[in-house]
Structure formats: C-alpha cells, structure tokens
N, C-alpha and C positions, 0 to 999 in steps of 0.2 A: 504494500500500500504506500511505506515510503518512496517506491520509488516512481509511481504512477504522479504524486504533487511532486517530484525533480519536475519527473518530464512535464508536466503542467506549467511549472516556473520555469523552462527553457522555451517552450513551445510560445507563451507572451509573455517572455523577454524583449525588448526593445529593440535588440540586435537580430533577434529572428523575425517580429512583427514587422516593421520596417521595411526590409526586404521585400517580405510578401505581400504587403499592400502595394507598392510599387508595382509589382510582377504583376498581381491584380489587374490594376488600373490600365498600366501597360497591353495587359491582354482584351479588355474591356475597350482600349481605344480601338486596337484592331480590327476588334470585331466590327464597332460601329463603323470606322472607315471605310473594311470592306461590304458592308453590309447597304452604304450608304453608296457607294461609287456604281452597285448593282443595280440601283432603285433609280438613281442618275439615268444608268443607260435604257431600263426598261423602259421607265418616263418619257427618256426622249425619241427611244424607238417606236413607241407606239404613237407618240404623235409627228413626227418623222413618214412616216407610212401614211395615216391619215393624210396629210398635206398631200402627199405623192399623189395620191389615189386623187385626190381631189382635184386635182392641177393637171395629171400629165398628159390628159386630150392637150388642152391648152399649150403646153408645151412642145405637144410635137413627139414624145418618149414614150416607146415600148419596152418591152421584155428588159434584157440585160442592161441598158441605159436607165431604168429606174433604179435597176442595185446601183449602178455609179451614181446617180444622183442623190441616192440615199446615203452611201456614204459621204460622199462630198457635206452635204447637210450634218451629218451625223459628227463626224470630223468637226464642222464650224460650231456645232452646237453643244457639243461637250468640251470644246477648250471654253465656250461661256461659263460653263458651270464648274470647270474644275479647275481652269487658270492653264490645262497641258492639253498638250495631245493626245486624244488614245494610242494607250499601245496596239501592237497588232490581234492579243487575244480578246481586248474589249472590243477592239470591232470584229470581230467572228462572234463575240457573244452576238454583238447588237444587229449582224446578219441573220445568224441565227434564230432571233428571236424575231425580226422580222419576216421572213420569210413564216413561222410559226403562226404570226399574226396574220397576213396574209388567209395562208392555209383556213383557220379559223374562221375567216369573214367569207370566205367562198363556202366551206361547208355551212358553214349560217345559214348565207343563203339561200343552198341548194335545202338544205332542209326545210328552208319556210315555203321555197315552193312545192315539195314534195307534199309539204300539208296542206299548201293552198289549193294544189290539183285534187287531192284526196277529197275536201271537206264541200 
C-alpha cells in the first residue's frame, strides 16, 4: 500500500505533471489542426462544384476542363483560408471528394426520377 501513495506522489509531481499537460495540449492542437484543414477542404469542395455546375454552360467547359477549373479555384480558395498552398495530397483529397459529390447529385437525381416515373 506504501508503495501504490510513492507512485501516486510521482505520478502528480510537478516534474511529471508538466510534461504531460504539454504533451496533452500539444496532441489536442493537432488534432484540431488536422481536423480543421479537412473541414476547410470539404467546405470548399463542395461549394467549388456547386459554382462549377452552375456556371460551366456559361463558360464554355466540359468533362476534364471542369476538374482543371476546379482545381484552379480550389488552389485560389484554400490559400484564402489557410494563408499556403495545398499540398499535392489535399488536392487529391479535394478531387476526390469532388468527384464523390458529383456522383451523389447524379444518383439524386436519377432517383427522384425513378420515383417520379413510378408514382
């Protein structure tokens, strides 16, 4: 039993507490950074697409020419928000997730008229 209050008065001791608060705090930021640089890119992916989608009769832009124009955009619109450039894995996220988006709004579709013609 003695030696369960050592380990008790080692374990918040000042020179162990200390440390581990840091280490904490330190892992706590990370998280939120990366957690936060992810919501950046969904955010700006999904309204990135929208615009596209809205615009590129207008412009003149099919197929492969909307993923360049998306990155182009995507590129301009995350150095707003995070002061850099993306690196090359956040825009594969942000294609990725576009193209997902995409996908999603076509099956939408196809499913509302699937019920439309049904009902």
């Amino acid at each position: 039993m003695k030696w369960l209050k050592v380990l008790w008065n080692v374990i918040t001791s000042e020179s162990v507490m200390e440390p581990l608060i840091i280490i904490l705090v330190g892992y706590a930021l990370q998280v939120y950074q990366r957690n936060h640089k992810y919501q950046i890119i969904a955010d700006t992916t999904v309204d990135i697409v929208d615009y596209i989608e809205e615009h590129y009769k207008e412009w003149g832009i099919k197929g492969n020419q909307k993923m360049e124009k998306f990155i182009e955009l995507f590129i301009e619109e995350y150095k707003k928000a995070t002061g850099r450039v993306p690196k090359g894995e956040e825009i594969q996220t942000a294609k990725l997730r576009a193209e997902a988006h995409v996908q999603r709004a076509r099956r939408g579709d196809a499913v509302y008229m699937r019920n439309r013609k049904v009902a």
